[in-house]
N, C-alpha and C positions, 0 to 999 in steps of 0.2 A: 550913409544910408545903404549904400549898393553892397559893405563892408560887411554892415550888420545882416546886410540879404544873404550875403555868401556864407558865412559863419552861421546860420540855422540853418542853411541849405545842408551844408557838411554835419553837423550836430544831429539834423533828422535822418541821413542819410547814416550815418555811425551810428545810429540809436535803432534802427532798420534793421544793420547788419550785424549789430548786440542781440541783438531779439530773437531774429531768422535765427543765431546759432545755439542761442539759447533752447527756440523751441527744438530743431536738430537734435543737440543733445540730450535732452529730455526724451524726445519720441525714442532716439537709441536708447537710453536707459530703458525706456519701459518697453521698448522691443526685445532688451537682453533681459531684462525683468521677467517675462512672459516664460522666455524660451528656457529660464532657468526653472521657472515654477513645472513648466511643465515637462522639465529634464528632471526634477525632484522627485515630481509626483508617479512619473513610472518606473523611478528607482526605489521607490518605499512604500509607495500602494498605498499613502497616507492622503485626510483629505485635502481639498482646495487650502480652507481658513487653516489649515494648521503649516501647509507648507508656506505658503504667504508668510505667516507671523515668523517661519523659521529663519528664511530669508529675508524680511525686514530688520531682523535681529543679529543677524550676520551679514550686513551690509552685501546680501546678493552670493553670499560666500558657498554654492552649492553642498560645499564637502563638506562645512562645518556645518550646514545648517542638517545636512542629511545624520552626522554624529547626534546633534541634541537630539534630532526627532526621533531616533532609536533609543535613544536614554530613557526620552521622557516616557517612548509606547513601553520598554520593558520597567519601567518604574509603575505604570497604572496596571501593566500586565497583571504584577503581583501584587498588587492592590486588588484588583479585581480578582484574580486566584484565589486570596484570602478570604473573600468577603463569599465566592459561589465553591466552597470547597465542600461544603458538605451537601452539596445536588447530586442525585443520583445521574452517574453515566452510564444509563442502558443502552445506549447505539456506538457503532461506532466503524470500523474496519480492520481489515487482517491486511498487512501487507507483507509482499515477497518480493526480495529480491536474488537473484542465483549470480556467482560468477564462478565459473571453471568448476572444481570439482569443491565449492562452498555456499552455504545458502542460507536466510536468514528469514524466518517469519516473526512477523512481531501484529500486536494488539493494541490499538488503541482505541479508547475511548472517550462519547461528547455525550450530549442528555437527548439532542433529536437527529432525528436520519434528515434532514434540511440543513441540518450542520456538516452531516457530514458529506453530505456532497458540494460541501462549500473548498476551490480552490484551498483556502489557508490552512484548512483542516488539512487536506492532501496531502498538500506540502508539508505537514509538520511530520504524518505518518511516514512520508518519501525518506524525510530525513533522520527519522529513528531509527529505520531501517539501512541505512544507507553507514550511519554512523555504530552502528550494535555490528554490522557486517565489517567495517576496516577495523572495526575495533579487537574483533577476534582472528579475523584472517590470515594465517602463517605461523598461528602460534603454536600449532599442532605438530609435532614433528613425528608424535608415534603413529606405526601403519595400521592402527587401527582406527574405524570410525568414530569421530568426537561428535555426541547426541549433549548440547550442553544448554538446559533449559535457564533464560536466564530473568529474575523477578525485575520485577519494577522500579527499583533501585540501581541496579544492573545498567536498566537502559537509559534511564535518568540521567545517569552522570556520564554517560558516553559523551562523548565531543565530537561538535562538527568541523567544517573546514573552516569557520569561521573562529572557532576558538570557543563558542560558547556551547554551554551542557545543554544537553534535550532537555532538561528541565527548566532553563531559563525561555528556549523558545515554546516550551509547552504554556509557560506563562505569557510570552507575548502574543502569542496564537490568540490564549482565552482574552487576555485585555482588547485584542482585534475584534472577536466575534461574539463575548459579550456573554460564553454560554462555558459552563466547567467542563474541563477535557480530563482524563485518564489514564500514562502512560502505563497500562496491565503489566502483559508478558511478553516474552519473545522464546526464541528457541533455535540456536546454533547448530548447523549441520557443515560437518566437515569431513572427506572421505578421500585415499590414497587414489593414486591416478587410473589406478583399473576400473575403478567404479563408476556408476553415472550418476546422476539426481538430477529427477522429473519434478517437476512443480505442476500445478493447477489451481487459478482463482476461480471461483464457481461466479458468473454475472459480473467481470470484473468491470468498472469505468474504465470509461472512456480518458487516456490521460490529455494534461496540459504539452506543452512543449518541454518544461522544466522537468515533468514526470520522466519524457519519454525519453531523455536525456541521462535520468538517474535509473530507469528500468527497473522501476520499483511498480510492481504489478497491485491493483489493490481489489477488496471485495469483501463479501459478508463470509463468504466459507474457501477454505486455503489447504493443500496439505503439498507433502513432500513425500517423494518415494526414492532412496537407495535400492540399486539392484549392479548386478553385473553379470559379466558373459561367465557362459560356464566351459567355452570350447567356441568350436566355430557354428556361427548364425548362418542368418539366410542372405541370401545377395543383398537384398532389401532392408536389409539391416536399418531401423531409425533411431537411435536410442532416443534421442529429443521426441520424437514423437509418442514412442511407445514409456516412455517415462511421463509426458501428457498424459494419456491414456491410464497407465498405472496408477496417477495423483487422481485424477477424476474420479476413477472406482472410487477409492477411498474416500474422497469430497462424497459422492452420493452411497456409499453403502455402508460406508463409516467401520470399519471392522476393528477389533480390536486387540488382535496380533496376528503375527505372520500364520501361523498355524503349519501342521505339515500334513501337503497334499497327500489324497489316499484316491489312487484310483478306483471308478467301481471297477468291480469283480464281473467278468462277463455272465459266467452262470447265477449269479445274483439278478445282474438286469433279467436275463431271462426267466427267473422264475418270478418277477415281480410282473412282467410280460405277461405273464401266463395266467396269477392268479387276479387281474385285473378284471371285470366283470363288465361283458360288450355294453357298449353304449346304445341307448336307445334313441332311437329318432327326436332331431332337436324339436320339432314341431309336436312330440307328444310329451315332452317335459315340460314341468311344470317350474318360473323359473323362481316362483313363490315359496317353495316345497322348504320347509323348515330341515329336513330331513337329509338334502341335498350335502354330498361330498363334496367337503372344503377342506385342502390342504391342511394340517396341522405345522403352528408357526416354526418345529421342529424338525420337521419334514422339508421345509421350505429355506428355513435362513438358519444362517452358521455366523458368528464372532469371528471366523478366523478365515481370514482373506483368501489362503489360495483357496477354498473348499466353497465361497461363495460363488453364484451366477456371475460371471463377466458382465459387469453394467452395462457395457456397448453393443454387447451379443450375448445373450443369454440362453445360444445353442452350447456353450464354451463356458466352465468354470474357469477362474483365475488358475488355477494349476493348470488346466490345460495349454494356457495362452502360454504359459511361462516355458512350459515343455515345447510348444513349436516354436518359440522364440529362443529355444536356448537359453534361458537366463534364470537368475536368481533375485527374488530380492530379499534382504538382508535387512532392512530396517524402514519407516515409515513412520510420517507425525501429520495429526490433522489439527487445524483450528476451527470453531464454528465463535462467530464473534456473538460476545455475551453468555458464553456457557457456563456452567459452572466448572470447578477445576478443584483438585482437595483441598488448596489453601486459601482459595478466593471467597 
């Protein structure tokens, strides 16, 4: 009896410490289960139920499960591409990125402005841009400026770091966020080491980290300005800044070539001084008066850049600025997103 007492005593006791390690092991499995789902889910930006299913299907295997979920999002990608291809993409952004003396604007387009302040949208523009600039960079060897506009095709099959074309991430972009994307235009700027290139986003967002890392600048309206020194400047010399400044004009006064500066003529301003008729007291005008002198839009704006009002000071045409600053500029590209354009 005492024999049979001891033998269930050991048997419960073995059955105890079966159990205790069973459950052990169990809780570590779904402790490493947990930690992988949620080392998944901020590798792929994918949901809960889909990473789960990825990793019950790969025995927990994060790397393989991360390959399938990429498969399967760029396989619904263009499923979905296919089925919203013929949606209109009226919104969308201009983005810029510059490095040394090379620069790259490109266009892309979604169907609403809620899409495109969506992170994945960003990022796809980050990386057209990003991918359209190494793709051209170095190949220029002549000393003159390369202006090399490039279509939607062009940027399409450009390649990322990842090995895959902007046209496959443009598809898994749309299967992510459900709404038809665009990759429009871009436009290659490339210029010898004497020169500089100013950019300007007009309103641009605010970036991610991922953005701010790629220096890919983004916004509804973009342009670029070449310029260089013509001799020696002013102490104060900024070309980054005054190349800002340059792009800006152009972002708001939009001109549409260099044009060549003509100073006025002093005995002209003076007789225009002269035959100028006094002003009468503001208090006995009338400010109703149909009759009332109004600039003529001829009189007032000009197509050609150096000859317009300096946007930032409009004491200063752009020929003037250019003349105390010593410089030249030589060439110039704007984007206004959603324009028309001759072949679009």
């Amino acid at each position: 009896m005492l024999l049979k007492t001891g033998m269930s005593v050991c048997l419960t006791a073995r059955h105890f410490q079966l159990t205790s390690m069973m459950r052990l092991m169990t809780t570590a499995a779904a402790t490493s289960s947990k930690a992988n789902l949620a080392k998944l889910r901020r590798k792929t930006g994918f949901s809960f139920v889909n990473c789960r299913k990825a990793l019950e299907k790969f025995s927990n295997d994060v790397d393989q499960a991360e390959v399938w979920l990429r498969e399967q999002a760029q396989k619904e990608g263009w499923s979905k591409a296919t089925k919203l291809q013929g949606r209109v993409t009226a919104q969308g952004l201009i983005g810029v990125m510059c490095q040394t003396n090379s620069a790259i604007m490109v266009e892309v387009n979604c169907e609403t402005d809620f899409v495109a302040r969506n992170a994945k949208f960003q990022n796809l523009v980050s990386h057209v841009a990003s991918a359209a600039l190494f793709s051209k960079k170095g190949q220029h060897e002549d000393q003159n400026i390369l202006k090399l506009p490039l279509s939607a095709e062009d940027l399409k099959s450009s390649v990322g770091d990842d090995g895959k074309t902007m046209e496959d991430l443009a598809a898994l972009t749309i299967g992510q966020a459900g709404e038809n994307m665009s990759i429009r235009r871009g436009l290659y700027l490339e210029a010898p080491q004497e020169f500089f290139i100013g950019s300007y986003v007009h309103s641009a967002l605010q970036k991610s980290k991922e953005e701010n890392q790629s220096k890919c600048t983004m916004g509804k309206y973009a342009a670029l300005v070449v310029f260089k020194k013509l001799g020696e400047t002013t102490t104060n010399f900024r070309p980054e800044v005054l190349g800002r400044r340059l792009s800006q004009h152009v972002v708001g006064m939009n001109p549409l070539r260099i044009g060549v500066y003509s100073p006025p003529d002093p005995e002209d301003l003076k007789s225009q001084e002269m035959a100028q008729p006094p002003q009468s007291d503001q208090s006995e005008s009338d400010p109703s008066d149909e009759h009332a002198s109004v600039p003529s839009s001829t009189e007032t704006e000009t197509d050609e850049m150096v000859n317009q009002e300096y946007l930032l000071d409009p004491s200063l045409t752009v020929g003037e600025l250019l003349l105390q600053e010593n410089v030249e500029v030589v060439d110039f590209a704007r984007f206004e997103c959603g324009e028309s354009t001759g072949d679009s």
